[in-house]
Phi, psi and omega in degrees: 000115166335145188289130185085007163260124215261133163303086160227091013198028172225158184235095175263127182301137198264115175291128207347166165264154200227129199263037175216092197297354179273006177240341165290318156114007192233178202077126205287334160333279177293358158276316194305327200272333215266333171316308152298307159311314188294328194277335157303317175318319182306320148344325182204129177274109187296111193233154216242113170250178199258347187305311216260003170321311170298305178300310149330314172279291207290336149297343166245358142289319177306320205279323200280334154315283189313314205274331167308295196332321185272006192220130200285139188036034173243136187253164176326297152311002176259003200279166187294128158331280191237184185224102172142295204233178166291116173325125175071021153251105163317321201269336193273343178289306189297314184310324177258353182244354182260008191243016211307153189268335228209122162308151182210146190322279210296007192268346166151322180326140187293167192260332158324338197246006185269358184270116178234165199260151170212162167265127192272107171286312189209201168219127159304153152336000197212328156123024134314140180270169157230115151214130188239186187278001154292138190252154179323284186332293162268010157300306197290311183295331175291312180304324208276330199269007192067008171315204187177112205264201191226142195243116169249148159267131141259088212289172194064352175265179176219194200266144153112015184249160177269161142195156187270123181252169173220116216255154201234334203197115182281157179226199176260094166096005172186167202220117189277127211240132166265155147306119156262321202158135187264100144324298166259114185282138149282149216277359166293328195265150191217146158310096195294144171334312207239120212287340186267000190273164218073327167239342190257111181311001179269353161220154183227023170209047170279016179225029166226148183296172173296300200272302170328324197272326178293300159351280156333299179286334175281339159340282216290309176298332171301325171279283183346307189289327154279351185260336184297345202195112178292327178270034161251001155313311193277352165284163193272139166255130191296166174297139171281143195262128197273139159342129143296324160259091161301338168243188182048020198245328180297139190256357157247137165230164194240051194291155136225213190213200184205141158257120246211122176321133165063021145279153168274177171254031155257022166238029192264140197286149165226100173202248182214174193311128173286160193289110196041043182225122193288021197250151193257136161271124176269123171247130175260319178224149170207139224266027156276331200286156170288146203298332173276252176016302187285352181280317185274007166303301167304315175312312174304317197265344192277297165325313148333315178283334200281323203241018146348294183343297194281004178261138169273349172190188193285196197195140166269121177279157150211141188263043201258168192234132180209152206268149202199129190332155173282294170275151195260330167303350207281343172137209187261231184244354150308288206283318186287160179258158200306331192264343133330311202275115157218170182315147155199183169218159188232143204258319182326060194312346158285014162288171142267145153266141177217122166282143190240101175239137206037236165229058146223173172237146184242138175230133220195117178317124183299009182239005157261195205280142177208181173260139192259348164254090147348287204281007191234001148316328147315282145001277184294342164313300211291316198292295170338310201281287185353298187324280214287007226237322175290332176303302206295316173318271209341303188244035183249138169270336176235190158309331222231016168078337183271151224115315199294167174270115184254326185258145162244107177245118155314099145279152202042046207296344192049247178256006163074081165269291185283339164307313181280329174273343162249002167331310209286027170226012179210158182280354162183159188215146192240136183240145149282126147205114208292325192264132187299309205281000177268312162328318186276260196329322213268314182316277195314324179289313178294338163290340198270350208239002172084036206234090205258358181274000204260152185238134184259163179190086179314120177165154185297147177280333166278016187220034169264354199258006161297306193271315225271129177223032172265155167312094184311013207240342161248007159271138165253137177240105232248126153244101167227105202259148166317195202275349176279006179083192169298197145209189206294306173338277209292330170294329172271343156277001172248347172285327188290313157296328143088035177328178168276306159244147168239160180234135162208102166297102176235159185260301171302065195305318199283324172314323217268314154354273168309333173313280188295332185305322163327300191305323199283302187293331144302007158094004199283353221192102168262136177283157156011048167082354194235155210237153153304110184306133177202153188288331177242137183277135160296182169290314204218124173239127185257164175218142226280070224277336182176134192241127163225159193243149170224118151321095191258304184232084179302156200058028163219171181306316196334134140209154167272146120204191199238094154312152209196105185242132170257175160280134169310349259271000000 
């Protein structure tokens, strides 16, 4: 057993030596502080949430890399279930992850001894550092020895960089850290634009180029697919298609405040969240927003300030952008045409709104759901109709049309974006939507856009195949479900129903991830041809014709994309 390691059924790693023994773990100095520290700790029990799922996975992915790295011709299926402890032994996870080797601020610890230097490994998904005080060279050793090194998030960092933290929050198996300072830089990092970046949680990868960050993201999409299934490693993932505005494109923003004993109210901040703090960052502009947006942002904060006085507690602004006749005689924005059309913004959320994608429109309560970049909805829209519009070539077989795709059904459909942008290619499209008021938009936008084939239909999405009585075999089927995915139900009814194509679109890539591995574990989904051994064949099997990823929102972690499943025959 390593020397300083206490046998409680996990093999956890002794941390580097360091010349500063209260960050080094050695010495009676550091029994006394760790003495101390343990007995605070006890105040708040450290537990396993649904919070650490993301940190968790990209801590067993770094390892299980780091441990591929090292090992000649060995693929993703040979690396070990777990690291530290025996796969599916609880009490030995816990026993290690409920233990941090190292003080942290909220647990009582001085803030002088919390600071330490780590090697930045990797980046989570949302745009998090994974680092621990092992530099590459002994991470690889450890992992090798089956150790299990102890891990901080940092925010703001990129991989291959040092930096001095300061840890702050024990988690399960890992300890969340403010940036001190980047010592050894990654040749990636540029200086970001925006004077609030480093403390305001709303964008986290401004201190990367454009074309980097888009990398970064087809990555992320790349990982995801591999840690739900190690044979979805092996699919190609596409360039992700980039934002036309990296800055200036969002058309809603959300500032709001708090009101806090003994602030007046000219000082009470109005912006967004400091970065793992529940405290508002006063933002005067924020230079993500469309050139309208940000006029009316000032506007959002000056009203707010004049009637401060009168708020008994905080309150969430909205900023939205919305497009209004050039002229106001010419008629309302139902009636007038696109190329008509100029900017405005709106403070109201009980307002309507209307979005311009090509040349149709949409109108919607500012305070519901829309896609927040404008300028990449053509595009993202555009990929959808291409898609489905080459498949239906693709698979129409004789003369007489048969094969091609005559039907479309929306699920989750929202405000009939993708229903409506593609009606004209199909002989009727059916739309899903569980919300009475998404349903009232979406019937009204396919009437304002002349879109006389869409049939709209209230109702749960995972019971829609119910309604449907069109030929799977000439249906396409469009999902883009929240961001937390579908569920197992509505996925085994739609394999049981067996479109021809399905699209499935997500804002959650690790849900949509899991989603297919459902699939893939019900036989629906074949790898290189080969299927999940199971006792019952499924209806219908498909295979994974292209993952394309879209930037929506540069300069944050966020990306959609878009999957493209065909049927076997």
């Amino acid at each position: 057993m390593p020397e300083n390691t206490v046998d409680t059924g996990t093999k956890r790693a002794v941390s580097p030596p360091s010349a500063d023994s209260r960050s080094a773990g050695s010495g009676p100095e550091q029994k006394r502080t760790k003495s101390q520290h343990n007995r605070l700790a006890k105040k708040r029990r450290v537990r396993k949430t649904d919070a650490d799922g993301t940190v968790l996975e990209a801590i067993e992915l770094l390892l299980r890399d780091t441990w591929l790295g090292s090992q000649d011709g060995a693929d993703c299926l040979d690396a070990p279930a777990a690291f530290g402890w025996s796969a599916g032994d609880q009490q030995a996870e816990a026993a290690f992850c409920r233990e941090p080797p190292v003080p942290a601020k909220l647990a009582g610890a001085d803030e002088s001894e919390c600071e330490l230097d780590v090697y930045v490994h990797e980046v989570t998904e949302r745009g998090v550092g994974i680092a621990t005080r092992e530099a590459p060279e002994q991470l690889r050793e450890l992992v090798m020895q089956g150790l299990r090194p102890w891990v901080f998030t940092v925010p703001f960092t990129l991989k291959g960089e040092r930096a001095r933290i300061r840890s702050v929050r024990h988690e399960w198996g890992y300890t969340q850290a403010d940036l001190i300072g980047v010592t050894d830089k990654s040749l990636l990092r540029i200086e970001a634009p925006c004077k609030y970046f480093g403390q305001c949680s709303g964008c986290q990868l401004q201190h990367v180029e454009y074309k980097d960050q888009l990398e970064f993201k087809r990555q992320v999409v790349e990982r995801a697919f591999a840690h739900a299934n190690p044979r979805f490693g092996k699919l190609p993932v596409l360039p992700v298609s980039q934002s036309p505005l990296p800055y200036g494109y969002r058309t809603k923003l959300t500032p709001h405040f708090d009101i806090r004993k003994n602030v007046q109210p000219k000082d009470v901040a109005i912006g967004f969240n400091i970065v793992g703090q529940r405290r508002v960052l006063d933002i005067e502009d924020c230079i993500i927003g469309t050139e309208t947006v940000r006029r009316g942002f000032g506007q959002a904060r000056k009203a707010a300030q004049d009637k401060m006085s009168s708020y008994k507690r905080g309150a969430t602004l909205l900023v939205r952008e919305t497009n209004i006749p050039k002229d106001t005689l010419a008629g309302t924005v139902v009636d007038v045409p696109v190329a008509e059309l100029v900017k405005d913004y709106t403070l109201d959320p009980k307002s309507w709104v209307t979005d311009v994608v090509d040349d149709l429109k949409f109108r919607y309560p500012a305070s519901s759901f829309f896609q927040n970049n404008a300028s990449i909805l053509p595009a993202f829209t555009g990929y959808v109709r291409e898609e489905l519009q080459k498949w239906s070539r693709e698979l129409n077989t004789g003369s007489d049309g048969a094969g091609a795709l005559r039907t479309l059904i929306d699920a989750y459909c929202g405000s009939g974006l993708f229903a409506i942008a593609c009606h004209r290619f199909f002989e009727k499209v059916v739309g899903i939507e569980i919300s009475n008021e998404s349903i009232s938009c979406a019937g009204d936008n396919a009437k304002m856009n002349g879109a006389d084939n869409i049939e709209f239909i209230l109702g749960d999405a995972a019971r829609i195949f119910e309604k449907v009585s069109s030929d799977p075999s000439g249906t396409a089927v469009i999902i883009d479900p929240p961001r937390k995915g579908s569920n197992p139900d509505f996925l085994d009814q739609l394999v049981a129903y067996g479109p021809r194509v399905i699209v499935y679109i997500a804002c959650g890539v690790p849900a949509q991830a899991r989603d297919l591995n459902h699939m893939y574990n019900r036989g629906a989904i074949a790898i290189d041809g080969q299927v999940a051994s199971g006792d019952a064949k499924p209806s219908a099997v498909y295979r994974i014709a292209a993952i394309q990823p879209f930037d929506l929102f540069p300069q944050t972690y966020h990306v959609e994309n878009i999957v493209t499943l065909v049927r076997e025959d």
